[in-house]
C-alpha positions as CSV (number, residue, x, y, z in Angstrom):
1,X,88.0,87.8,88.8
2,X,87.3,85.3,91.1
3,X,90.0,83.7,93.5
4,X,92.8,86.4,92.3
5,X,96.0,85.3,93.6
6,X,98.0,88.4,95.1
7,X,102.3,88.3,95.9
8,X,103.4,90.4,98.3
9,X,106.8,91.8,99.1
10,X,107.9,92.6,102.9
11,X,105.5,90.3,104.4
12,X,107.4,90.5,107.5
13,X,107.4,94.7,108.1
14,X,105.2,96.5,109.7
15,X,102.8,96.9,106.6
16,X,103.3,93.1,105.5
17,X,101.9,91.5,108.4
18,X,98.8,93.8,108.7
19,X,97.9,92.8,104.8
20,X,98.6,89.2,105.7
21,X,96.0,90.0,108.8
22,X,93.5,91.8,106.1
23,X,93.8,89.0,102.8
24,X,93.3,86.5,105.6
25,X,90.0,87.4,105.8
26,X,89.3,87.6,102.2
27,X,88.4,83.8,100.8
28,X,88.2,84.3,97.1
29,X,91.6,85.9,97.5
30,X,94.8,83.7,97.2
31,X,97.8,85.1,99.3
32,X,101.3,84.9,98.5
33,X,103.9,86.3,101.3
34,X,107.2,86.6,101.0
35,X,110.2,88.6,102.2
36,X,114.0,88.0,102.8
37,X,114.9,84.8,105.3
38,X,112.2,82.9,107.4
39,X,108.8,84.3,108.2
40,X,108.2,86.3,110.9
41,X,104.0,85.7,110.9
42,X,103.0,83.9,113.8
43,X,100.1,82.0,111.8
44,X,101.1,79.8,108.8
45,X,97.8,78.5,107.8
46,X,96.0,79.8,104.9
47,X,98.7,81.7,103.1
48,X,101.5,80.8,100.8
49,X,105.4,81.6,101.8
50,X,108.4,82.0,99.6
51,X,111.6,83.7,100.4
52,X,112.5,86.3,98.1
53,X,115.2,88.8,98.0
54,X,114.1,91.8,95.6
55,X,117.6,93.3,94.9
56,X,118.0,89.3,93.0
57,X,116.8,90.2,90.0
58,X,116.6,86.1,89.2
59,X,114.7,85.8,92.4
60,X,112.6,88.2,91.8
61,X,111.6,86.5,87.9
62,X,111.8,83.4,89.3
63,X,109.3,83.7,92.1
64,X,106.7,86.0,90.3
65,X,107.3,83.3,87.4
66,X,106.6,80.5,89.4
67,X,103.2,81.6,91.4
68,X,101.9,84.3,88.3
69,X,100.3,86.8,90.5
70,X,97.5,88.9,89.2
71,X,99.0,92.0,91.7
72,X,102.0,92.2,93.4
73,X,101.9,94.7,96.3
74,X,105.3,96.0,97.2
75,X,105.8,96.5,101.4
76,X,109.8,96.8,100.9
77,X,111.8,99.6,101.4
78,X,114.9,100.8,102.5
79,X,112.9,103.5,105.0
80,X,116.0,104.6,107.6
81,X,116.4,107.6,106.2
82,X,119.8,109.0,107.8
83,X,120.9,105.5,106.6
84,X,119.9,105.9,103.0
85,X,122.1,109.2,103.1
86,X,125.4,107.3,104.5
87,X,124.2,104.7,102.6
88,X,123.2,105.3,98.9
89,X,124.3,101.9,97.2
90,X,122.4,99.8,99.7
91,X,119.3,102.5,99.3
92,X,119.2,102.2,95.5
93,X,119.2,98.6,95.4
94,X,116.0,98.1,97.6
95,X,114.2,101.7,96.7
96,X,115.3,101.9,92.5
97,X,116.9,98.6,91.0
98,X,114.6,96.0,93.5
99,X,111.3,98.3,92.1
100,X,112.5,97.9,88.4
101,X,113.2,94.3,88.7
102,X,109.5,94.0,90.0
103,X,107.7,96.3,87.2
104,X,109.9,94.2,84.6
105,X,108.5,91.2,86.1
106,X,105.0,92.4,86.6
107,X,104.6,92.7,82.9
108,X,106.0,89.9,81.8
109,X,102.9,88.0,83.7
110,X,100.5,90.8,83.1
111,X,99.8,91.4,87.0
112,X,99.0,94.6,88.3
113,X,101.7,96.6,90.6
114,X,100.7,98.3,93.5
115,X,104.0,100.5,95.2
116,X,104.3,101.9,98.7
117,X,105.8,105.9,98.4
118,X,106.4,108.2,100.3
119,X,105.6,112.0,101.7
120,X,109.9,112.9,101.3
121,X,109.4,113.1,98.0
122,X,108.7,116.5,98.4
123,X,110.3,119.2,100.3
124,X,107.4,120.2,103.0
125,X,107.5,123.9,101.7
126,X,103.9,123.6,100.5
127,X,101.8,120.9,102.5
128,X,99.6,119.1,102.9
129,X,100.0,117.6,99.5
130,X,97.8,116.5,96.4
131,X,98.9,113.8,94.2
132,X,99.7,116.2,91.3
133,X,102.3,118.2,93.5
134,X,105.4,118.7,92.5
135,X,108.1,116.1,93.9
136,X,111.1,117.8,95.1
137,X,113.0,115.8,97.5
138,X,115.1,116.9,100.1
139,X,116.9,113.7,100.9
140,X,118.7,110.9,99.1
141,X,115.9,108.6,100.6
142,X,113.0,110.9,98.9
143,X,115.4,111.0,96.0
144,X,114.9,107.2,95.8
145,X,111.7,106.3,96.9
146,X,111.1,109.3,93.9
147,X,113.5,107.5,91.2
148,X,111.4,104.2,92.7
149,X,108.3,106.0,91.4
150,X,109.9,106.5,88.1
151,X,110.6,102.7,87.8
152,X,106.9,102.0,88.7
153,X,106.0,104.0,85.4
154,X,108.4,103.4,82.7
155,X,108.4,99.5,83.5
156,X,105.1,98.3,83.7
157,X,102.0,98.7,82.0
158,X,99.5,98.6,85.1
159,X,100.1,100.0,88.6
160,X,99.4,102.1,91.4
161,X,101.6,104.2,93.4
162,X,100.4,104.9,97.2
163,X,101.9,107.3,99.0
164,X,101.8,107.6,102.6
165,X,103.3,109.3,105.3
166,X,104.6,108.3,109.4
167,X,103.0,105.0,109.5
168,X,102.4,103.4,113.0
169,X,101.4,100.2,114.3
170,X,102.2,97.2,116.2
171,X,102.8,93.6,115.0
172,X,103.5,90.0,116.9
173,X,107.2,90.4,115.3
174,X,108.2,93.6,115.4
175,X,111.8,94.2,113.4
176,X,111.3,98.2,114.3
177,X,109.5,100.8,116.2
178,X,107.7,103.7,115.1
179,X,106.9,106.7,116.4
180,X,103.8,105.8,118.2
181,X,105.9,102.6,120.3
182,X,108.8,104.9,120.7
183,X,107.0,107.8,122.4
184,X,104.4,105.6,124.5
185,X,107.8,103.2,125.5
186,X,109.7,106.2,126.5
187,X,107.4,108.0,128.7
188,X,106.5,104.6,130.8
189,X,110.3,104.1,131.6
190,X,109.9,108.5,133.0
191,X,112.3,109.7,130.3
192,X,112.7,112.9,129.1
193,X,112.4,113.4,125.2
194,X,112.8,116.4,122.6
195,X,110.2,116.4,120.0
196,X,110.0,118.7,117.0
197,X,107.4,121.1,116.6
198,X,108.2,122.5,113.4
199,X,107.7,119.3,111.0
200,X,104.2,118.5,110.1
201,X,102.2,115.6,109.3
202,X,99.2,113.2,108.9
203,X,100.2,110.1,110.8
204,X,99.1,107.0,109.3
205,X,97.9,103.6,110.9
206,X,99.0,100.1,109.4
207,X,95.6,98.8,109.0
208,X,94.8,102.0,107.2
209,X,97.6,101.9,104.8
210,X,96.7,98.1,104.3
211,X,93.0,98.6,103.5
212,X,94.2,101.5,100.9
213,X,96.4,98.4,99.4
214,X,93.7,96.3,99.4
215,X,90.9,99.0,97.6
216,X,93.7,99.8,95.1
217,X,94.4,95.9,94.3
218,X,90.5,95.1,94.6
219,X,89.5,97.8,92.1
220,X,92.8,97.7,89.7
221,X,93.2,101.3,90.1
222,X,95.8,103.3,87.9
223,X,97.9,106.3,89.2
224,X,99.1,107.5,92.0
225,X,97.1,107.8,95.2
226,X,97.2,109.6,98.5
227,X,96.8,107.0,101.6
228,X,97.4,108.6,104.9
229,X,96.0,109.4,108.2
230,X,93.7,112.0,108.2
231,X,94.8,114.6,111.2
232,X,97.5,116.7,110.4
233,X,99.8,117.6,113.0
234,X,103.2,118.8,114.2
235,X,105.1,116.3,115.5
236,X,105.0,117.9,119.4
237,X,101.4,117.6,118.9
238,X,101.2,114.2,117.9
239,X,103.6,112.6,120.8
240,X,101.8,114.9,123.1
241,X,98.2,113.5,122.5
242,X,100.0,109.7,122.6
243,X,100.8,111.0,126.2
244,X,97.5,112.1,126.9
245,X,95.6,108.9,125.2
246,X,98.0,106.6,127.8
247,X,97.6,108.9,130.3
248,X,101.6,109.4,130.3
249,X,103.6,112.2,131.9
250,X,103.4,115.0,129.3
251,X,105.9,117.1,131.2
252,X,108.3,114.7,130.0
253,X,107.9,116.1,126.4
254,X,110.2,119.1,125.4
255,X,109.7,121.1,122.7
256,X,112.5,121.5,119.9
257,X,113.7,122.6,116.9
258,X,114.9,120.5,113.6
259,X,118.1,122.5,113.3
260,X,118.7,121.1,116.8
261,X,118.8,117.5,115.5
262,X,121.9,117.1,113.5
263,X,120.8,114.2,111.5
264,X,122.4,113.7,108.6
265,X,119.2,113.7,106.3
266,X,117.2,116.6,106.1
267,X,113.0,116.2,106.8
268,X,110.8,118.3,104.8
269,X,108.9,120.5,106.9
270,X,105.6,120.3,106.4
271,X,103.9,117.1,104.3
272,X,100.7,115.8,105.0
273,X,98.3,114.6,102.4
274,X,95.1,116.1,100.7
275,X,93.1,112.6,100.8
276,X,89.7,113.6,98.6
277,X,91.6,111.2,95.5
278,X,91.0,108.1,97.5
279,X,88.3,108.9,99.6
280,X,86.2,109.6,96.4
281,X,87.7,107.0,94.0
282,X,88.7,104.5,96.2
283,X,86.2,104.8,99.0
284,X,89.1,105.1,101.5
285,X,87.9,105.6,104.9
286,X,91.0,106.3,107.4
287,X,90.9,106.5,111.0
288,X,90.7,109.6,113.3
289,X,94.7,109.5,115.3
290,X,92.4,108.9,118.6
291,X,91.0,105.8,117.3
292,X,94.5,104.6,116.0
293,X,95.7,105.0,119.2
294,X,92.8,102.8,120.9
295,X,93.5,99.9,118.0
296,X,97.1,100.0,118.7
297,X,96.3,99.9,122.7
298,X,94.4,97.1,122.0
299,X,96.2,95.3,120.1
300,X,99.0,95.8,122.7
301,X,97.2,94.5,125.6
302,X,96.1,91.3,123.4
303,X,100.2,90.6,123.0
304,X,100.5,90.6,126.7
């Protein structure tokens, strides 16, 4: 299909921007980027913007109306997850009603729907994970994003659900850190942190999680997908090879225990993703952590 226009939600997070960065250099693709208020990209040229709220349903039929998009790639989500436990009204209105108003809309202009999920769908007794595991959240956010899924499904006829797990990154606007930003800024200012070693993962760069979009929207594949990092790691591991990449004090890093958090959502322990789905359908082709860590140190020293 040649010049395919393609709608995308969040434009200003974390995941937003880097598919603004990747469609950008795509020509017979037509962007349109839109999230709630002004945008936060730091380049207007080449792309459409329109302010959309998802949790308006009219906004949301309006806008997808008005530009008839042939995918819509959903970037927004209500990701804080001790907040979505204190806060379940505003959680179900971005992670369940906004994704129904969406899939609703999605089939009314026949566009395909590509959704961001998530690893806390499932309750980290038996990672890493295939796609055809069995969800069993542990959290009223994994509840959501899971009831999200559900939406995805039920509402529309063609779609793709990626799932993905500890994103990092860094954009010109960031609105939030990650755990990549948070450990590195830490360290610099000689601050002692506790870090977990008892929850495991497969971090997962941006631009990684953007290109797995892009395949997904590219090909119009159907079902749900895998799209994460490929090193799986407990979380002491991870923030201690940041440390060692920056060359950062190390001895800064203290080892501790979940049960020693008292946050009021609890993390599965051990997620990660089985990637072979993507890698062989998709051609997905993730970055090793190392490598993340030099795009990210990069990109960092280029904002200076």
């Amino acid at each position: 299909m040649a010049n395919k226009k393609i709608l995308i939600t969040g434009a200003n997070g974390l995941l937003g921007q880097k598919l603004i960065d990747l469609y950008l250099t795509k020509p017979d693709k037509t962007l349109i980027a839109t999230a709630k208020g002004d945008c936060r990209y730091p380049h207007r040229n080449n792309f459409i913007y329109a302010s959309l709220d998802i949790t308006n349903q009219q906004e949301v039929e309006e806008v997808i109306n008005r530009f008839q998009p042939d995918c819509v790639i959903n970037t927004a989500a209500m990701t804080n997850v001790d907040a979505c436990e204190t806060e379940k009204e505003a959680c179900d209105a971005l992670n369940v009603e906004a994704v129904k108003y969406l899939a609703d809309a999605c089939k009314k202009v026949n566009a395909h729907f590509i959704h961001i999920s998530t690893d806390f769908i499932f309750d980290g007794e038996n990672g890493p994970y295939s796609e055809d595991a069995e969800a069993l959240p542990l959290s009223y956010y994994g509840w959501s994003k899971l009831k999200g899924e559900d939406m995805v499904k039920t509402h529309t006829d063609s779609w793709a659900i990626l799932r993905t797990v500890l994103v990092y990154g860094v954009v010109h606007d960031m609105s939030r850190s990650n755990i990549v930003l948070w450990a590195k800024g830490a360290l610099e200012k000689g601050q002692t942190i506790n870090v977990v070693d008892d929850q495991f993962r497969t971090p997962t760069l941006a631009e990684d999680l953007a290109m797995g979009c892009f395949l997904a929207e590219d090909q119009q594949a159907q079902g749900i997908y895998n799209i994460s990092g490929k090193d799986f790691m407990n979380i002491f591991e991870l923030v201690n090879a940041i440390a060692n990449y920056y060359e950062l004090d190390a001895s800064l890093i203290k080892r501790s225990s979940s049960t020693n958090l008292n946050q009021p959502a609890k993390r599965p322990p051990i997620t990660g993703f089985k990637l072979d789905k993507a890698i062989h359908e998709l051609n997905y082709q993730p970055h090793s952590f190392p490598e993340g860590l030099e795009i990210v140190k990069q990109q960092l020293a280029g904002h200076k």
